[in-house]
C-alpha positions in Angstrom: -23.7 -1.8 3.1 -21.0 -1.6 0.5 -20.0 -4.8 -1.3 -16.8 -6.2 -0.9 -14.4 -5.5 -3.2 -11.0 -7.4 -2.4 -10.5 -10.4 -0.4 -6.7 -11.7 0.1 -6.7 -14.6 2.4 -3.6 -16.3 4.1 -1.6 -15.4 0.4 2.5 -16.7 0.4 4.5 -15.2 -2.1 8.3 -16.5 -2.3 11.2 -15.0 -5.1 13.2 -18.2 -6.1 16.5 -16.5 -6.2 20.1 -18.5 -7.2 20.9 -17.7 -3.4 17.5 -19.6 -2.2 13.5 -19.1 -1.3 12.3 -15.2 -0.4 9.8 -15.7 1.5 8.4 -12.4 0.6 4.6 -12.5 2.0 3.8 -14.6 5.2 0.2 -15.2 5.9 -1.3 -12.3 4.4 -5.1 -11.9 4.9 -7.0 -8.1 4.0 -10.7 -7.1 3.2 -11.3 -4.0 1.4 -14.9 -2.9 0.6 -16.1 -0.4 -1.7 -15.5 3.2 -1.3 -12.6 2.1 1.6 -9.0 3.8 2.1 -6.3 1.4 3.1 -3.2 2.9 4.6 0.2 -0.3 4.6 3.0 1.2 6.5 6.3 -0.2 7.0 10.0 -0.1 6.9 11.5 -0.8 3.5 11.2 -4.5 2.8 8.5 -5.5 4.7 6.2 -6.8 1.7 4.2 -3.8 1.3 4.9 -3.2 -3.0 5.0 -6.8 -2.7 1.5 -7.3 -1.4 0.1 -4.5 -3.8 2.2 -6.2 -6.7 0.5 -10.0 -6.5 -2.8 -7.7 -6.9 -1.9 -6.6 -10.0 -0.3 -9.6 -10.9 3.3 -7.6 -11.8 5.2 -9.9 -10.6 9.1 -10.7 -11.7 8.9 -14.4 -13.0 11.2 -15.5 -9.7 8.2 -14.3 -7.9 5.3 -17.1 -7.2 2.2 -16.7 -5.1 2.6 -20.2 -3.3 -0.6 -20.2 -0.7 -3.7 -18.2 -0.3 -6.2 -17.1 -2.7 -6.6 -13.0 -4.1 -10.6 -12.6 -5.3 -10.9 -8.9 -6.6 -13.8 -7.9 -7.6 -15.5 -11.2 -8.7 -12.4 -12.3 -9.9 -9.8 -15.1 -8.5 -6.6 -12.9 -9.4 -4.4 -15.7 -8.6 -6.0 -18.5 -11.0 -6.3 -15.6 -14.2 -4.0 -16.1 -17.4 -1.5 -13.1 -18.6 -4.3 -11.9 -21.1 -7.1 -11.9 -18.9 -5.3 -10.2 -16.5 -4.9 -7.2 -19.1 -8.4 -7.0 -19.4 -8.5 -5.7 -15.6 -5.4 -3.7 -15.2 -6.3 -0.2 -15.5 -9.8 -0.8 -16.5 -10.7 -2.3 -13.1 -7.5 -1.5 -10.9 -4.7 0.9 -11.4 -1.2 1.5 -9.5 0.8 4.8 -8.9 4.1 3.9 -8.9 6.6 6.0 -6.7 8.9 7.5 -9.1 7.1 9.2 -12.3 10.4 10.5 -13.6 10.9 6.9 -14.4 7.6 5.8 -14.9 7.1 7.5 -17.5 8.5 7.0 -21.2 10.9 10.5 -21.7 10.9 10.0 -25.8 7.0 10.5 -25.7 5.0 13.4 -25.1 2.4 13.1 -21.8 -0.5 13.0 -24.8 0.9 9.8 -26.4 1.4 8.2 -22.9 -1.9 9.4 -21.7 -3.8 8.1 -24.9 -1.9 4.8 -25.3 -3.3 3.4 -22.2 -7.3 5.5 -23.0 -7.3 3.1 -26.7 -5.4 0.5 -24.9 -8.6 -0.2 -22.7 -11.4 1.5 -24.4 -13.1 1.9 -28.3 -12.4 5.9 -28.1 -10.2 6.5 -31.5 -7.7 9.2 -31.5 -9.4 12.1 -31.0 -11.5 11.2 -28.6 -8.3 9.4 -27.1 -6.9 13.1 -26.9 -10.4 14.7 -25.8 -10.3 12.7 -22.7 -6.4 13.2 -21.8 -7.2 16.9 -21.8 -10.1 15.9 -19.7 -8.0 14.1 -17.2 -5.7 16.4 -16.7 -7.6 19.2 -16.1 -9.0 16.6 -13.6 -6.0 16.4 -11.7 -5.7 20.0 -11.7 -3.3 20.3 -14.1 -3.3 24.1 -15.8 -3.0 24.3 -19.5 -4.0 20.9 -20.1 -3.9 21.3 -24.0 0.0 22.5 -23.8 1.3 20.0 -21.1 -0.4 17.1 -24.0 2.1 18.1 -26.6 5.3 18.5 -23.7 7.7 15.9 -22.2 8.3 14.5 -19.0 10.8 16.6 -18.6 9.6 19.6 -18.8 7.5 19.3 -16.2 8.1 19.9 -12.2 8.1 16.6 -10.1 4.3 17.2 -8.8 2.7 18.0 -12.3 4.5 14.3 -13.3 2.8 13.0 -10.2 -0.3 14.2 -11.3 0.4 12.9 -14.7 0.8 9.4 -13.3 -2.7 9.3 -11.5 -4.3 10.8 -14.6 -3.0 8.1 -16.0 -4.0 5.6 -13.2 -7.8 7.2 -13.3 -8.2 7.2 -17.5 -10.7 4.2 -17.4 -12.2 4.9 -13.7 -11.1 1.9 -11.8 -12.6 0.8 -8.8 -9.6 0.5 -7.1 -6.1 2.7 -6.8 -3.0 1.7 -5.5 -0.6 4.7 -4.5 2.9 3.1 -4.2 4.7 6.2 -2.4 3.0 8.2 -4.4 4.8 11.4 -2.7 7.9 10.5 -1.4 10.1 12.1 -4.0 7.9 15.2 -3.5 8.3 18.6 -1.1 5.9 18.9 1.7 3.6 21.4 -0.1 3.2 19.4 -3.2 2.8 16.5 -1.4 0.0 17.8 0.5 -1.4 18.9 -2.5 -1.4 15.4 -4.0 -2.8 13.7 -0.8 -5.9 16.5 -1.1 -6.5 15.7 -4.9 -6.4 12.1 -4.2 -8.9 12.7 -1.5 -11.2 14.7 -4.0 -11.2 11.8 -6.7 -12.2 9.5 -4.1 -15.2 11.1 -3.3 -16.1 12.1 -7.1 -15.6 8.8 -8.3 -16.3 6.8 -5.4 -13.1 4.8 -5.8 -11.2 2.6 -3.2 -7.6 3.3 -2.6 -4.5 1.4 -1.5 -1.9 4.0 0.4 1.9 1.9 0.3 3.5 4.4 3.0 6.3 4.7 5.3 4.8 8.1 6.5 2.3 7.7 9.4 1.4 11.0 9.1 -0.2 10.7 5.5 -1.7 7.4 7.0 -3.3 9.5 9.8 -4.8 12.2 7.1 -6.0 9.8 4.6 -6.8 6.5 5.7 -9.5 4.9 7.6 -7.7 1.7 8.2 -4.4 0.7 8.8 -2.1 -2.5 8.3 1.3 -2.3 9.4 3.6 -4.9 7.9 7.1 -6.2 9.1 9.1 -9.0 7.3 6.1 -10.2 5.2 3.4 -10.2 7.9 0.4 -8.0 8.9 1.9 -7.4 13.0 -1.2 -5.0 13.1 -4.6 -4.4 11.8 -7.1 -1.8 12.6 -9.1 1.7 12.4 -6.9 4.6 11.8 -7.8 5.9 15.5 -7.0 2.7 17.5 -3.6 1.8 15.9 -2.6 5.5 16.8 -4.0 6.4 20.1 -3.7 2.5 21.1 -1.3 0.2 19.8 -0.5 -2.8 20.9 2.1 -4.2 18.7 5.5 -3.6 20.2 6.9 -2.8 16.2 4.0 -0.3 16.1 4.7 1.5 19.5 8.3 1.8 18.1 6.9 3.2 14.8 4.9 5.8 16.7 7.5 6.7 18.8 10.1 7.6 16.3 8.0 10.1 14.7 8.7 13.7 15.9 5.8 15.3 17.9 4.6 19.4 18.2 2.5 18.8 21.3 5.9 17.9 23.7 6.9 20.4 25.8 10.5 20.1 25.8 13.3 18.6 23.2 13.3 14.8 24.0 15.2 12.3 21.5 13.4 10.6 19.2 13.8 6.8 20.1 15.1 4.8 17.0 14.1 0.4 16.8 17.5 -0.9 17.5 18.4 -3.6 15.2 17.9 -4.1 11.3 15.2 -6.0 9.6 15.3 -9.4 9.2 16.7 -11.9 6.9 14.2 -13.2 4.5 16.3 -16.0 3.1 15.9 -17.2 6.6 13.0 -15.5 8.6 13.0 -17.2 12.4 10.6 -19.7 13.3 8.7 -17.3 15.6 8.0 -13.6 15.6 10.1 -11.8 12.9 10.4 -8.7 15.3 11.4 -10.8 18.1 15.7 -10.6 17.7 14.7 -6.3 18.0 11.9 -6.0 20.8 12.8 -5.3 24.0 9.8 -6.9 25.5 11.0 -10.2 23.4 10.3 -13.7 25.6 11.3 -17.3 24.8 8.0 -18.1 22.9 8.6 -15.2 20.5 11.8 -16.9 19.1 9.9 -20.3 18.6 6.7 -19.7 17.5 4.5 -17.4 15.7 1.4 -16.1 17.4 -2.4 -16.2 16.3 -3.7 -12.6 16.0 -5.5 -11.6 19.4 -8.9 -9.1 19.0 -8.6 -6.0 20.7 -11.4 -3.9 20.1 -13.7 -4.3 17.0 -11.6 -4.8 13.8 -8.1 -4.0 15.6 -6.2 -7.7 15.9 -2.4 -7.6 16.6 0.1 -10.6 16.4 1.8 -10.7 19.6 2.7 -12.7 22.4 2.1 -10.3 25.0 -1.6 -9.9 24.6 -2.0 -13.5 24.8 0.0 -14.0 28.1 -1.7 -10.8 29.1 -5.2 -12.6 28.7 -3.9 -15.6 30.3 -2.4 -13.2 33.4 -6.5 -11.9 33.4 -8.4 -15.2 33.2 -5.7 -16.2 36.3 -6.9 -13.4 38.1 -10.5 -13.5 37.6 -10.6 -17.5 38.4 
């Protein structure tokens, strides 16, 4: 059995802001073991760069992990100082960030930016520095990869920079990647491209990845478990196949039923979740997707319910399931 690799339990994570407290992360509990693929889906807002963020400890100093503990990888993330924390970035856990264009440093060429971070964490000296750049991007399946070392980021197309980024990410092998968006400013065929090579590394390096997404269709390719956030709090949590083919979350049935399908017959409207997201200055006492689901009752807007287990692995937050277990244990008495 593979050993586990992250544990975040019940983590709180506020932004003290002149306008008040952000409660940014509610509650936020995720295993991850070696060699897993971790799809967070979302709207904008939710927590989800947040959440991947307080892993990496690149947090803006209004940010402040107030509850909850992070262990990755034998280490308590949330007790480490600033320069032990350098010691792990990119050695033992690297991030994607979604734009490359500004991500990446346009005065320097990709070779200086690719063997910055290779002596950064390593002995290698420059040449070996440059030997292993070359290395990496032919790994990514960059062509040329001794000409694209000595050009800038702008001379390169927006999917070569991607690819630049997770060479970047992979230079010292860590044991696990976070993909922030990692294709969102990307067209469809390059973006497929990117989602295969990711897949590839995985397997040759035996790597476990975090996929930040609002796209449930790259969740459905990639991942083999999902957690679907709203306003700072896992709703949903489960295989890839359950959350899709049975979801019992009323934000995740809205998800899945805004996204355009091939198999109907005829042209039906795509049904959007009425509302906007929530307030995090001042989140309600109870559900956070309670003021926008139709299904909402008078508990939902006073209190916040305990996750209910579906099937193995799949809990959802919702009142519904537990009044729907009351309804059974009624019936059955």
């Amino acid at each position: 059995m593979s050993e586990l690799l992250l544990n975040i339990q019940n983590e709180r994570l506020s932004f003290f802001t002149p306008a008040g407290e952000v409660k940014a992360l509610n509650d936020i509990s995720i295993q991850m073991y070696e060699g897993d693929v971790l799809g967070i889906v979302g709207e904008s807002g939710s927590g989800k760069s947040v959440t991947a963020y307080s892993i990496m400890q690149l947090l803006p100093h209004t940010g402040r992990i107030i509850g909850g503990t992070i262990d990755f990888n034998g280490h308590r993330i949330n007790d480490m100082t600033e320069q032990n924390m350098r010691k792990i970035r990119g050695n033992e856990v690297s991030i994607i960030f979604q734009d490359p264009m500004t991500s990446l440093n346009p005065v320097y060429t990709i070779g200086n930016q690719i063997c910055e971070v290779i002596k950064l964490h390593t002995n290698k000296n420059k040449k070996q520095a440059l030997e292993r750049a070359e290395e990496l991007l032919s790994l990514v399946g960059i062509n040329e990869p001794r000409k694209r070392l000595k050009q800038y980021p702008h001379e390169l197309s927006g999917g070569m920079r991607q690819r630049v980024m997770i060479a970047i990410a992979l230079a010292c092998e860590p044991k696990l990647l976070i993909a922030d968006e990692p294709t969102t400013a990307l067209d469809v065929t390059i973006q497929a491209q990117i989602l295969e090579l990711m897949i590839d590394l995985k397997e040759q390096l035996g790597m476990s990845i975090i996929m930040i997404t609002h796209d449930l269709g790259i969740v459905a390719n990639m991942c083999q478990k999902i957690a679907v956030m709203y306003a700072g709090k896992i709703v949903e949590y489960g295989p890839v196949d359950e959350i899709f083919y049975n979801p019992q979350h009323e934000y995740t049935k809205g998800l899945l039923r805004s996204i355009p399908k091939l198999s109907e017959k005829e042209h039906n409207r795509l049904v959007p979740i009425e509302g906007t997201p929530v307030d995090m200055l001042n989140p309600p006492k109870g559900c956070p997707f309670a003021p926008r689901c139709d299904s909402c009752m008078k508990i939902c807007l006073r209190e916040m319910p305990q996750y209910t287990t579906i099937n193995d692995g799949h809990l959802s937050a919702c009142w519904l399931l537990q009044k729907k277990e009351f309804m059974q244990g009624g019936e059955e008495n």
